[in-house]
Structure formats: structure tokens, C-alpha cells
C-alpha positions, 0 to 999 in steps of 0.5 A: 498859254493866254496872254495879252500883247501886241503885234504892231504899234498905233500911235494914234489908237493904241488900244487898237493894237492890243489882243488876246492871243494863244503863245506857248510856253517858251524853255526857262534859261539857265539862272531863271525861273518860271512863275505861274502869274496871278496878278499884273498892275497895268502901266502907262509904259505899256501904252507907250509901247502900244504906240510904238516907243520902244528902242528895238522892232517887234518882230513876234507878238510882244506881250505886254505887262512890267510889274506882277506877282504869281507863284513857284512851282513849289506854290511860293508866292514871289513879287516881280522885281521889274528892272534887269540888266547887265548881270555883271553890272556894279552899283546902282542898277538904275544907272546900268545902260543895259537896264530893262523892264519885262515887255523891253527885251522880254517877255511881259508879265501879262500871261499865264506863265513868265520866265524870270531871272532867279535875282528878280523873284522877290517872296511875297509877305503872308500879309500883303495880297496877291493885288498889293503885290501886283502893283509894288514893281513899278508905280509904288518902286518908283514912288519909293525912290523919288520920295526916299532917295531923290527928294531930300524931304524930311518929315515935317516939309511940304511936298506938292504931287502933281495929280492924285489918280495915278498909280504913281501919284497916288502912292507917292500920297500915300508914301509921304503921308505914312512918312510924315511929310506934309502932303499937298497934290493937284487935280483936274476934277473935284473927284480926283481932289476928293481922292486925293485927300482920302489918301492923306493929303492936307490940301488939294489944288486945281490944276495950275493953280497958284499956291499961296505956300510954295512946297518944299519938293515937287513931284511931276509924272506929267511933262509938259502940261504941269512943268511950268507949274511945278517950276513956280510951286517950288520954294527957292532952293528946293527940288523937283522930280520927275519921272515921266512925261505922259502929256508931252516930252518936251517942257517950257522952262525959263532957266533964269528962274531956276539958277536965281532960285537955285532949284535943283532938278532930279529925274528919277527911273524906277529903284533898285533891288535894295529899294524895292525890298524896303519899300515893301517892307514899309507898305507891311510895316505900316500897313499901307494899302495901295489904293486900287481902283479897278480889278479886271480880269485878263480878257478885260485888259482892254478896258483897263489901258482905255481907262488909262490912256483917257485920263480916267484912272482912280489909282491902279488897275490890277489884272486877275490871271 
């Protein structure tokens, strides 16, 4: 089968690491099930594997790929739920110290076929599209929980995304304006503010600049870069979240602001099987469409991380099989 991996990391040009390469199929487990993929949303968590940031060595070409959606042998279309873990575990998955997505210490989702645990095969509603389905798993889940879960936010209050081209940021956009909040984000060109109002923000910032209002909730994907920023645009006694750290791992803080303003500082990491079953029955309800940017097919993924890892996303990027 065709897939799309990587035999040794390039921390420096990652992409450089990526290659079409021939696998064949490996046997289904007991307890999991084969999907023949049809769409895969691309992800910076493959980048970072790219780079070598991962826990465990490769030591046979790793395929790449967290999130997708495909079909049954039976012709069911099925969506992917990414995280898997301890099967014994108790609670919220997210919190399992065996918690992993595909492309950790399974295969990816970046192929023509994908073995998957029975528990993670979620079926596709007849109205949502093969490339909406594509991209539920990671982004939209890991929107659904910061907003939903994390923030404290209720309709009416503020919330300031950082950026406005991202898979995440542009659907915790969409997600907050479909929940009523008052959506606010920031971007570092006219285009990428532009898109961010067309998805149902009130306002749109330069980067860094300073509010005039302060939000209520704070939404960084960034790190480093946004950090200090999203700090000063909270109101005292309010939230932020935080899910990634693509412009750097390490943030500035002056810890004195945050315990006389009693801000609350949240990290969040993708959702649970009951939030991702509710964030899809949300984006159907509400007939949301997640915006997509680009849709390439899998001998052009290439193209799509290097549009990823050079800053020039326009919501997701989808993968055709």
C-alpha cells in the first residue's frame, strides 16, 4: 500500500524527511479493525515528528498522519478518534499516562489502509463530507475541549484566539461564534485578519497589539511568540488556555501579574471519546463548515506541511487518498 512516513528525522528541514514509500498491510490485532482511508487532515504534530520530537526511536519507516476518516470493509464510513491508551484506564483518557495518537506507537493515518482499535471507529454522519470528517480529530477536538471544557466561557463573554489561519484557531473561531461568544483573534497579515472575521469574528488585531477591552478568555496554540500578549489581554480573574507551543516551548511570564490579577492558567490536550461524539454532533447541528484551505492529494503532501511549517496555512489541509 501507498503511504506517506519518514525513516529518520531533520530538525533543521523536516520536510526533507518526508517520502512516498510502498508498506504492505500489516495483520489486524484482535479488538481492531481495518479502514481503507479516504481523507487525512494534516497536522503540526506531524512536523514535529518530522523533527525528531518524539518519545521512542524509529526504527522502521514510521507513517505519519493522526486524524482521518475512511470506510469498513462493509462500505461504513467511520471518522478516527486519534487518542488511545491504556485499554484498562478509568476516566478521562486525556489524563491516561499511556495516552497516544496514530503516528506515536502506531502507525499513522497517512496510507491507503490503517489498522484501528474497534473503540476508536466513530461512524460518519450521512451529512458531514469525507473532508469535514477528515479534520474533527485533532484540530476541531482540540478546539471543542479548550472552548467547552477548559475555558469557563459562556455565551456573551469575550474570547481572544491567537492567530486566525490555523486548523485549531480557525475552529475555535468558528466554534465560539456557533456558541454565541464574542469572538475576537489576532493575525499577522491583513489576509489572515480578513479570514479570520469571515469565519465570524467581531474583531481582528495585529499581532501584539494592545486591546483596548481585555477578553474574558485567551486561547494561545503558539508559545513563546504570543505568550506575553496573551497574559496582558486577559481580564483580572480570567482564563488561558493553552495547547501548543509551535513558536517556541519556553514562555516569559512575570508570575506577579498572574497571582494579583488571579489569572487562571489552563493547558489542554485533544478531548475525550464523549467530547469528540459531541463535537460532531455540534459541527452537524449547526451545520458548521470547517474551513479548509487547501485539498491535496497524497503524492502532494509535501506540499501541504511545507505550506504548514512556513507559516502560510489558510485553515486546514486535507489529503485525498
Amino acid at each position: 500500500m501507498n503511504t506517506v512516513s519518514i525513516s529518520t528525522p531533520n530538525d533543521t528541514d523536516p520536510i526533507s524527511a518526508l517520502h512516498l514509500s510502498r508498506r504492505p498491510q500489516k495483520p489486524v490485532p484482535e479488538g481492531w479493525v481495518r479502514v481503507k482511508m479516504q481523507a487525512v487532515g494534516l497536522n503540526y504534530h506531524d512536523i514535529f515528528t518530522m523533527r525528531g520530537f518524539i518519545s521512542q526511536s524509529i526504527t522502521d519507516p514510521l507513517i505519519l498522519g493522526c486524524e482521518g476518516t475512511g470506510t469498513l470493509a462493509d462500505g461504513t464510513e467511520v471518522i478516527l478518534f486519534p487518542l488511545m491508551g491504556d485499554p484498562e484506564f478509568k476516566g478521562d483518557e486525556t489524563l491516561d499516562p499511556q495516552r497516544n495518537v496514530f503516528s506515536e506507537k502506531t502507525d499513522g493515518t497517512l496510507a491507503e489502509y490503517i489498522n484501528v482499535p474497534k473503540r476508536n471507529v466513530i461512524i460518519k454522519p450521512e451529512r458531514m463530507s469525507a473532508e469535514t470528517a477528515a479534520v474533527m480529530g485533532i484540530a476541531w477536538l482540540t478546539a471543542y475541549r479548550m472552548l467547552f471544557t477548559k475555558s469557563g466561557l459562556r455565551a456573551g463573554q469575550t474570547m481572544l484566539v491567537q492567530g486566525s489561519s490555523g486548523g485549531v484557531t480557525t475552529a475555535l473561531i468558528q466554534l465560539g461564534s456557533a456558541a454565541g461568544m464574542r469572538v475576537w483573534c489576532t493575525g499577522r497579515t491583513a489576509a489572515k485578519r480578513a479570514l479570520g472575521l469571515k469565519l465570524g469574528a467581531e474583531k481582528a488585531f495585529e499581532s501584539g497589539e494592545t486591546l483596548l477591552e481585555k477578553a474574558d478568555a485567551v486561547f494561545d496554540t503558539s508559545g513563546e511568540v504570543t505568550w506575553k500578549h496573551s497574559i496582558n489581554s486577559v481580564k483580572t480573574g480570567g482564563t488561558v488556555v493553552t495547547c501548543g507551543g509551535h513558536s517556541g516551548q519556553f514562555i516569559p511570564m512575570e508570575v506577579s501579574h498572574v497571582f494579583v490579577e488571579q489569572l487562571t492558567v489552563k493547558g489542554s490536550y485533544l478531548g475525550t471519546l464523549e467530547e469528540f461524539r459531541d463535537s460532531i454532533a455540534l459541527v452537524v447541528a449547526k451545520s458548521i463548515k470547517p474551513h479548509i484551505g487547501v485539498v491535496l492529494p497524497m503524492a502532494q503532501a509535501a506540499e501541504g506541511f511545507r505550506m504548514m511549517f512556513d507559516g502560510k496555512t489558510d485553515g486546514k489541509i486535507v489529503v485525498t487518498m
